[in-house]
Phi, psi and omega in degrees: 000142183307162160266338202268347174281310167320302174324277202321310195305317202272356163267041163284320169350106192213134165264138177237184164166190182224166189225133168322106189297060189229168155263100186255130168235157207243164163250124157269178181220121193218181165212151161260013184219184167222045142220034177213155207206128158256180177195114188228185177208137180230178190249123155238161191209096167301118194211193192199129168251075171111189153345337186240142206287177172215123179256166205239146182210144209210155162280172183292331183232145180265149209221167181276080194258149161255163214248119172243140144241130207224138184226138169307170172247225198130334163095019147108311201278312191260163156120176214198143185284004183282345188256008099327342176304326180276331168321283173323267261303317213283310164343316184303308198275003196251356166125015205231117193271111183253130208249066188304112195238141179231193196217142156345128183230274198299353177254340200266233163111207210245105036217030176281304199310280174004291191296281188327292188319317154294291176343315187273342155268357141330271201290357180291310182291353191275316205230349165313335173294006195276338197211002152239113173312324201273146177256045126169178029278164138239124182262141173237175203195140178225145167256116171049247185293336218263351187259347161294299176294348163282304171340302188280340198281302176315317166289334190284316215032244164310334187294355178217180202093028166293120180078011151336089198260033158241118178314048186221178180261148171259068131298104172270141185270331190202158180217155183231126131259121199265104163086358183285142186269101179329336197196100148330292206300016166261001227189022164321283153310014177214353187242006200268344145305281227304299188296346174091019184176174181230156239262014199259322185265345175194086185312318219301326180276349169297320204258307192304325189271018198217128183307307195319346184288317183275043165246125178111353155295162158068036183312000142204070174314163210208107203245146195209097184270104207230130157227159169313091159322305176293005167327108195258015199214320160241093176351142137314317180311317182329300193284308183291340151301334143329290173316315167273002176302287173312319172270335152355297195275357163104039165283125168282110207222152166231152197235148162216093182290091209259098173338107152061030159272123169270181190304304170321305182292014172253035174216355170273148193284327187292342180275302182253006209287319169319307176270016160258347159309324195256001212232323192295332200237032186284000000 
């Protein structure tokens, strides 16, 4: 069997569910470390930008806060913003307003995932005073596919977002990749639905779909790159060759090779939530 069509299947790997379409505030008792424990309280609030849902996750009262937007992985086709909730959530208690967001998968590919990805930091900035004092930063942030499609809306910004129906920029002050695998074109034989061809017959929406077209737009972005050493599903090599890349082009970027840590786990809060914590209030 190919290795890189094994590879596309087993990232389809996805959580789905449903949550009480309601506004709640929950105490979780949560940590970004695992010898410490906090215990706080957010506000969540289920709400939809078009067709597609958004969960909101808060401190309870509003503050001078900073605003993420953050999307699941799923292997391009799958996943579900339920595999990022824990993640919002301890975001929540540590003081950080989270818009856990998703994209188009079995309907979407190039350049609807995309466009949705802008779109949600449009409306994230759009509907932040709801739950913020402060007018940034907003940071966006992915897990695995969802840290690839963030990846390019953060360099890219207004180049995406077509048919969106919130007047704002998807322009980011900052970006977080948690496990992403970076350069489609590595992923040929497994992407070629997503780009609509395959890249032998029309690179061009393969290179229009890869952060690596946008370095030196959004020049100052501000970047927080994290892998797995144990990453069973995506090389590590993924980010750092990313990294350098990025800082090549004068991007101010951190790499962090987080020990015997595997792919799930760069979307667990005990695992990333302190340095995403410090890089988010940073």
């Amino acid at each position: 069997m190919n290795r890189a069509w094994w590879l596309g299947l087993v990232l389809l790997w996805a959580c789905s569910g449903e949550v009480d379409p309601t506004t709640t505030t929950i105490t979780v008792t949560t940590s970004g470390s695992t010898t410490a424990e906090a215990e706080s309280e957010f506000l969540r609030r289920i709400d939809s930008i078009g067709d597609l849902p958004v969960t909101v996750y808060a401190p309870p009262s509003v503050g001078p806060y900073p605003v993420v937007v953050l999307f699941h992985g799923g292997g391009w086709f799958g996943g579900a913003p339920l595999s990022t909730a824990p993640l919002a959530e301890f975001l929540a208690s540590e003081g950080i307003v989270v818009f856990n967001s998703t994209y188009r998968t079995q309907t979407g590919g190039y350049p609807e995932s995309f466009d949705d990805v802008a779109c949600a930091v449009r409306y994230a900035r759009a509907n932040a005073s709801n739950y913020t004092s402060a007018e940034g930063p907003v940071i966006l942030a992915g897990h695995s596919a969802g840290a690839h499609l963030a990846s390019v809306v953060a360099l890219a910004g207004d180049e995406f977002g077509n048919g969106c129906p919130v007047e704002e920029t998807a322009t980011v002050d900052r970006f977080i990749g948690l496990a992403g695998p970076y350069d489609p074109t590595l992923y040929r034989q497994v992407l070629p639905a997503f780009f609509g061809t395959r890249f032998e017959n029309d690179p061009g929406p393969w290179e229009a779909g890869s952060a690596y077209s946008y370095l030196g737009d959004n020049p100052g972005l501000e970047i927080l790159l994290m892998h797995g050493e144990a990453d069973e599903l995506v090389p590590i090599s993924s980010t750092r060759l990313f990294a350098d890349a990025l800082a090549e082009a004068g991007y101010r970027v951190e790499m962090a090779a987080v020990a015997k840590a595997h792919h799930q786990d760069l979307r667990d809060p005990s695992v990333v939530g302190d340095a995403v914590v410090r890089f988010v209030s940073q």
